[in-house]
MDAnalysis code that builds the backbone (N, CA, C; Angstrom):
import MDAnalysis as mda
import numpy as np

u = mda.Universe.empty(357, n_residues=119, atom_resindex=np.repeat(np.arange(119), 3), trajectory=True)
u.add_TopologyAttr("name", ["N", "CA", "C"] * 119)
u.add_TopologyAttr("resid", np.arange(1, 120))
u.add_TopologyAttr("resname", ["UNK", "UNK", "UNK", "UNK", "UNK", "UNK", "UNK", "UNK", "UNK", "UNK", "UNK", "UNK", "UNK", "UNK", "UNK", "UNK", "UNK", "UNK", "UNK", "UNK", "UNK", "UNK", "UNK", "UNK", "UNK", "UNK", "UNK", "UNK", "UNK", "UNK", "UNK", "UNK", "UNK", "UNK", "UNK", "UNK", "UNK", "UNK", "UNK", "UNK", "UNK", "UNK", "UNK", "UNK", "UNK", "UNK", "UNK", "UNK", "UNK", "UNK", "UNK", "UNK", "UNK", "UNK", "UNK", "UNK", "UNK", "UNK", "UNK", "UNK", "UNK", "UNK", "UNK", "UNK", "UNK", "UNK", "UNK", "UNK", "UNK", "UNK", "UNK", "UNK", "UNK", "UNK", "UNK", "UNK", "UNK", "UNK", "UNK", "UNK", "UNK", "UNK", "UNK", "UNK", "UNK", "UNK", "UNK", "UNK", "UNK", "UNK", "UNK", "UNK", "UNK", "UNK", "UNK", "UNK", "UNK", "UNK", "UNK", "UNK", "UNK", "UNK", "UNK", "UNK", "UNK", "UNK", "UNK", "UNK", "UNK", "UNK", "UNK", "UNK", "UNK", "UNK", "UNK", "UNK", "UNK", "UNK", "UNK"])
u.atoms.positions = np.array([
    [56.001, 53.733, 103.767],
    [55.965, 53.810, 102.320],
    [57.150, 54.653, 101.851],
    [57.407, 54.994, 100.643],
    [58.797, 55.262, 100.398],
    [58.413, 56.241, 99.868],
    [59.734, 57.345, 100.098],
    [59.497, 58.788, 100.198],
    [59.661, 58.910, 98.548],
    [60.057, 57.998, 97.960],
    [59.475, 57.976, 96.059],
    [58.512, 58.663, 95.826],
    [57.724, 57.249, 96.658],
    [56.048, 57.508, 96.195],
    [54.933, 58.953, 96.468],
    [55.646, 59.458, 97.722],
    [55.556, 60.483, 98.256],
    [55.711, 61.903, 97.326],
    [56.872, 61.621, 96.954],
    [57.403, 62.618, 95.725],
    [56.082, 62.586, 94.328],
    [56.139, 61.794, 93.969],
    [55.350, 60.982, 93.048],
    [53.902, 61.942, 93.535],
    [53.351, 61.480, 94.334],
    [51.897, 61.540, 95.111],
    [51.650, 62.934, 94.529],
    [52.883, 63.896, 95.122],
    [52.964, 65.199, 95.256],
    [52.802, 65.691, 93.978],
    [53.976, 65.621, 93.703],
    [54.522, 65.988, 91.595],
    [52.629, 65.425, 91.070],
    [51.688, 64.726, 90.860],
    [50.559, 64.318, 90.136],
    [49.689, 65.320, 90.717],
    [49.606, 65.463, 92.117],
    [48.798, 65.961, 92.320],
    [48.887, 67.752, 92.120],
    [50.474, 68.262, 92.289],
    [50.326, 69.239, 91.721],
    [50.479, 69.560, 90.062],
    [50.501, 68.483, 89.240],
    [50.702, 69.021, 87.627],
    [49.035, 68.660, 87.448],
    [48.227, 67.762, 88.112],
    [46.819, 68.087, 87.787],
    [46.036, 69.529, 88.415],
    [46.479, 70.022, 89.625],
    [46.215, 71.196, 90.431],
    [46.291, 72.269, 89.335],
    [47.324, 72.534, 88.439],
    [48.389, 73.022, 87.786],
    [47.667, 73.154, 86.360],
    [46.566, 72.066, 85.974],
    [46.078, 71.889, 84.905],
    [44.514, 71.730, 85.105],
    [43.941, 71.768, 86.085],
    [42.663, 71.115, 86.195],
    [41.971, 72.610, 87.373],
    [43.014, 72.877, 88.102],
    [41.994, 73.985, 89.019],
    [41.577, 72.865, 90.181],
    [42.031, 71.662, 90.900],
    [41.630, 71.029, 91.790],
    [42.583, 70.858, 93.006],
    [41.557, 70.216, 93.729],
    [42.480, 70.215, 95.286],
    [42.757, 68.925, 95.143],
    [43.518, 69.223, 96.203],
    [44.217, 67.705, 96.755],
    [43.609, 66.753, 96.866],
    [42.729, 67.048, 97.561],
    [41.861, 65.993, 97.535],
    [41.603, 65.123, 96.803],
    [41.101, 65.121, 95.726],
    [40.330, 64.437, 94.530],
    [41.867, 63.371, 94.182],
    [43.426, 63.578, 94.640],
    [44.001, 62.735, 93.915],
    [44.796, 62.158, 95.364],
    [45.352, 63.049, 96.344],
    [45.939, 62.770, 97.040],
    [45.102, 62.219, 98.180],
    [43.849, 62.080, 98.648],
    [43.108, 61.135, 99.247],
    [43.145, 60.002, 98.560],
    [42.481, 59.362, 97.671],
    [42.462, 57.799, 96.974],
    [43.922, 57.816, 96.712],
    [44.900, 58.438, 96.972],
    [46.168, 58.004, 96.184],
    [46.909, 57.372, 97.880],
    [46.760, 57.992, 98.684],
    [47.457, 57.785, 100.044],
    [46.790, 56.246, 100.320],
    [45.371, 56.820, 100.044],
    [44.137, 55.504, 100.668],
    [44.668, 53.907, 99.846],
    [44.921, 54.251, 98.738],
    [44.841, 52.641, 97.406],
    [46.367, 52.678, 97.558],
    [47.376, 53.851, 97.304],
    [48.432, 53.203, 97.406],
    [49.400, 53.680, 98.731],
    [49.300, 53.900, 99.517],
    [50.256, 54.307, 100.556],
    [49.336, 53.313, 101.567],
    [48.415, 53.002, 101.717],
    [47.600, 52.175, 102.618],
    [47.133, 52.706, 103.991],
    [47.335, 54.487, 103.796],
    [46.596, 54.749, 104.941],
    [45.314, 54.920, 105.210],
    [44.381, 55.388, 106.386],
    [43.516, 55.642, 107.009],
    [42.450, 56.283, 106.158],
    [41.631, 56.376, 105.790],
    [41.050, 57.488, 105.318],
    [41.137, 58.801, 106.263],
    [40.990, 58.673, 107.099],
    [41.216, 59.767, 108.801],
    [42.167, 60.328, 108.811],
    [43.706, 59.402, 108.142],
    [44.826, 59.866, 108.326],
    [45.180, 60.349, 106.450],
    [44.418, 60.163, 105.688],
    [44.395, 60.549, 104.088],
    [44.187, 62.071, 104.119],
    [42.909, 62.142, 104.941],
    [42.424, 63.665, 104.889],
    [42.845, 64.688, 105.769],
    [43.322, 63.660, 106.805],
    [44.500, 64.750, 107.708],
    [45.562, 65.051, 107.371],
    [46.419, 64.150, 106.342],
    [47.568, 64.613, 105.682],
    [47.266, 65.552, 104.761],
    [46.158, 65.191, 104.119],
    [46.255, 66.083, 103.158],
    [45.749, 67.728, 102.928],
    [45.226, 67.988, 104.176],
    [44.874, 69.048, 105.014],
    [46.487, 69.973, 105.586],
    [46.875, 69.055, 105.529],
    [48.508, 69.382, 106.394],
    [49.459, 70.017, 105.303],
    [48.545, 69.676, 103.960],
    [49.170, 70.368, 102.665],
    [49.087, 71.632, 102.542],
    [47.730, 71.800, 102.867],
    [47.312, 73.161, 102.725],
    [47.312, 73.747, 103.752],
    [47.697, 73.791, 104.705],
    [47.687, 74.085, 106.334],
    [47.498, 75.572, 106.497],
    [48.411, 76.719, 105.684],
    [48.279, 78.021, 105.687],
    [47.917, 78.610, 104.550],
    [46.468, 79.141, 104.703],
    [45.704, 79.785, 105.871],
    [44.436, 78.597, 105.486],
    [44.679, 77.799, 105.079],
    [43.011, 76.853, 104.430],
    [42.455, 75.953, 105.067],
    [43.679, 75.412, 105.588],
    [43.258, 73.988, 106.386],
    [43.663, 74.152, 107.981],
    [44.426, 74.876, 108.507],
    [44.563, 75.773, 109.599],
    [43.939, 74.561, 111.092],
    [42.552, 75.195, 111.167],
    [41.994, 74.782, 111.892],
    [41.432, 73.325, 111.930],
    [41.194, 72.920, 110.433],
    [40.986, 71.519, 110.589],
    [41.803, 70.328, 110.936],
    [43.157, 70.952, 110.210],
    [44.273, 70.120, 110.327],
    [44.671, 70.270, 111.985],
    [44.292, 70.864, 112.979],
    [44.924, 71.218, 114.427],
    [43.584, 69.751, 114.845],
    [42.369, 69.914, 114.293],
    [41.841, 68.806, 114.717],
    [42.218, 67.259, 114.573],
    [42.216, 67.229, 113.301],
    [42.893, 66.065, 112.795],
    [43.950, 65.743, 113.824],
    [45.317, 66.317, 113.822],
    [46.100, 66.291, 114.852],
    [46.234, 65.822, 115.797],
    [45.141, 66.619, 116.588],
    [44.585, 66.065, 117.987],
    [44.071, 64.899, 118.197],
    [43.794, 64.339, 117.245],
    [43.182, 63.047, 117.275],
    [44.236, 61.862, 116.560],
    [45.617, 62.654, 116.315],
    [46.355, 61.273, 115.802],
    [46.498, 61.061, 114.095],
    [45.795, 62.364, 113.718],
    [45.413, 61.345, 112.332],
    [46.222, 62.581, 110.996],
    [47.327, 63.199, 111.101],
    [48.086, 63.800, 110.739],
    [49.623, 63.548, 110.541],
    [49.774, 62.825, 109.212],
    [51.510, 62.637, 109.027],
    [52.317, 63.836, 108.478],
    [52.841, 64.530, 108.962],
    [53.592, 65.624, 108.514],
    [54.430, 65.362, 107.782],
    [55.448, 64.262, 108.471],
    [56.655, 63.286, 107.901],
    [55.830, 63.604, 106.119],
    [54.745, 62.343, 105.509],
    [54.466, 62.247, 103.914],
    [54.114, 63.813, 103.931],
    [53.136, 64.514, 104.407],
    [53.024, 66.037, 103.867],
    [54.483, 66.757, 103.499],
    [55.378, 66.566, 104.095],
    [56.105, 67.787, 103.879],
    [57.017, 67.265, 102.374],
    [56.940, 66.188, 102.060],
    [57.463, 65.373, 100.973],
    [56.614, 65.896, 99.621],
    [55.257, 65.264, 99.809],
    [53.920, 65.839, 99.021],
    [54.198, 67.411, 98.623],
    [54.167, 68.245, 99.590],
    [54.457, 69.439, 98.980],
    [55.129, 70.016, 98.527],
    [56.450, 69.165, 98.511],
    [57.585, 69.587, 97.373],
    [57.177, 68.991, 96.020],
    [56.566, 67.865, 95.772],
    [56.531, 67.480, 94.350],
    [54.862, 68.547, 94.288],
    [54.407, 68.774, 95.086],
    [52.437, 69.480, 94.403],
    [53.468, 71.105, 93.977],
    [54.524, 71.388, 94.598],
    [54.843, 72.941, 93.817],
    [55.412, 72.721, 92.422],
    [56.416, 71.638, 92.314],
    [56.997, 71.384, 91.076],
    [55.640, 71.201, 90.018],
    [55.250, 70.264, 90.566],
    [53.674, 69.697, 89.728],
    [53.001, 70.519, 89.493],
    [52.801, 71.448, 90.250],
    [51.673, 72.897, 89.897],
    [51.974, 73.772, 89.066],
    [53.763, 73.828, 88.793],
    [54.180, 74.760, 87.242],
    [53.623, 73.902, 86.165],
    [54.431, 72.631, 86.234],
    [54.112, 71.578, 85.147],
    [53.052, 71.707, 84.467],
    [52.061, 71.453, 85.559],
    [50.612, 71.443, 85.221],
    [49.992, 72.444, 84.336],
    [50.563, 73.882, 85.181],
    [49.706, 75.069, 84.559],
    [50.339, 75.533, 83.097],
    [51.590, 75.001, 83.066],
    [52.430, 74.519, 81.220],
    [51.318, 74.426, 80.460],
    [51.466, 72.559, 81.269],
    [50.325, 71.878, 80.007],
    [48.868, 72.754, 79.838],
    [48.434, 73.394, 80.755],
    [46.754, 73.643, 80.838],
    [47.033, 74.362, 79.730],
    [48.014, 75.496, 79.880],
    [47.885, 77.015, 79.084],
    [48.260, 76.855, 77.280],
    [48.893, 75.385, 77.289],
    [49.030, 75.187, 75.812],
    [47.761, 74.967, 75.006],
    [46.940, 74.199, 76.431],
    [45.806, 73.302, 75.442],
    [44.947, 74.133, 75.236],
    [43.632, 73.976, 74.246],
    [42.258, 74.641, 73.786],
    [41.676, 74.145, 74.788],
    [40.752, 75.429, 74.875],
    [39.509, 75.124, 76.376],
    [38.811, 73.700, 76.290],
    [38.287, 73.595, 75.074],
    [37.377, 72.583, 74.842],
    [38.249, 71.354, 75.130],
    [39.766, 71.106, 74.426],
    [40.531, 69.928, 75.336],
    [40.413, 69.534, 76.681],
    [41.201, 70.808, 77.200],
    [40.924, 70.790, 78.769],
    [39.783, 70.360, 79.328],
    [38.588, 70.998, 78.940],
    [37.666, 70.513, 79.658],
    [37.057, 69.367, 79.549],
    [37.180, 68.890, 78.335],
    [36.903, 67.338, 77.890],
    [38.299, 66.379, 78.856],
    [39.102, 67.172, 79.057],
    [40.120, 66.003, 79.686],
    [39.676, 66.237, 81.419],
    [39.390, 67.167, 81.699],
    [38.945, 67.180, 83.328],
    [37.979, 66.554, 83.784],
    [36.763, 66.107, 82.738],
    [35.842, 65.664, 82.914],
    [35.790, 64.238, 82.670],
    [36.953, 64.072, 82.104],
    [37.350, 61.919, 81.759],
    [38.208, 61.689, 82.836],
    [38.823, 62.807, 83.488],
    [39.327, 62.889, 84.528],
    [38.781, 62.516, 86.184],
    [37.781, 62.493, 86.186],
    [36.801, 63.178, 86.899],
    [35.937, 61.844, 87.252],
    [35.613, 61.198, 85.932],
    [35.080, 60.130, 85.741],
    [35.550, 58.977, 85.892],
    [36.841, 58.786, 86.249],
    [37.853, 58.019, 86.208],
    [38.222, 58.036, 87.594],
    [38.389, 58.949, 88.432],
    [38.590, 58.827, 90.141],
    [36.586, 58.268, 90.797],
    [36.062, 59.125, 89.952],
    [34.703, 58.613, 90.631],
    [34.549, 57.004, 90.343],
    [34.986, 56.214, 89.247],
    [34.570, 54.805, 88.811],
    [35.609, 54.328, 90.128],
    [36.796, 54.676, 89.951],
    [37.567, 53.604, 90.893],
    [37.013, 53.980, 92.438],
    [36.723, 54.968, 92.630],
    [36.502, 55.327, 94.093],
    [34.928, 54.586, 94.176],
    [34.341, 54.262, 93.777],
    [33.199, 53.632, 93.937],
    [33.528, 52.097, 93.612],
    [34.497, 51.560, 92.571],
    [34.232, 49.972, 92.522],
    [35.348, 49.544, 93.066],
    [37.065, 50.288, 93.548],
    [37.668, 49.318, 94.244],
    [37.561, 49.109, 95.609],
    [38.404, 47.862, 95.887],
    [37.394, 47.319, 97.303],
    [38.210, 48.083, 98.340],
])
């Protein structure tokens, strides 16, 4: 997949991190899974590989061991999740609470619909 998308992956997932208070997870799993076409095995091992020090440490050495860890897309990802994570915390700190939280929660609702109805 192209180290674009990678960039891309990264930069969203850190300007929502940045604005929302969330992990990787919630964007950079279904985002690797629907558009990069990997593993789920290898989704959550990359994206473990994000957070590697001190959070994901030990899980990510498992993952690893078993194959299911791309460092190559992680180390891409975490240049756009730092850019993305100023971005993000921009936008959060302009908006009114009640925005924000009305937008985290359409947010929210919107990874749960697709993560449950696409195939």
């Amino acid at each position: 997949m192209s180290i674009l998308l990678y960039l891309a992956l990264g930069l969203i997932a850190g300007t929502l991190s940045g604005m929302f208070g969330i992990g990787g997870g919630t964007i950079l799993i279904p985002g690797l899974v629907f558009l990069a076409g990997l593993t789920q095995h290898d989704a959550q091992g990359t994206t473990l590989a994000i957070m590697l020090l001190p959070i994901g440490l030990l899980a990510v050495m498992r993952y690893y061991h078993s194959g299911h860890v791309r460092f190559d897309i992680a180390a891409f990802i975490c240049l756009g999740f730092l850019i993305g994570g100023l971005l993000g915390a921009n936008i959060a700190v302009g908006l009114p609470n009640l925005i924000l939280k009305k937008a985290f929660g359409i947010f929210l609702m919107i990874v749960a619909a697709y993560t449950i109805f696409a195939k």
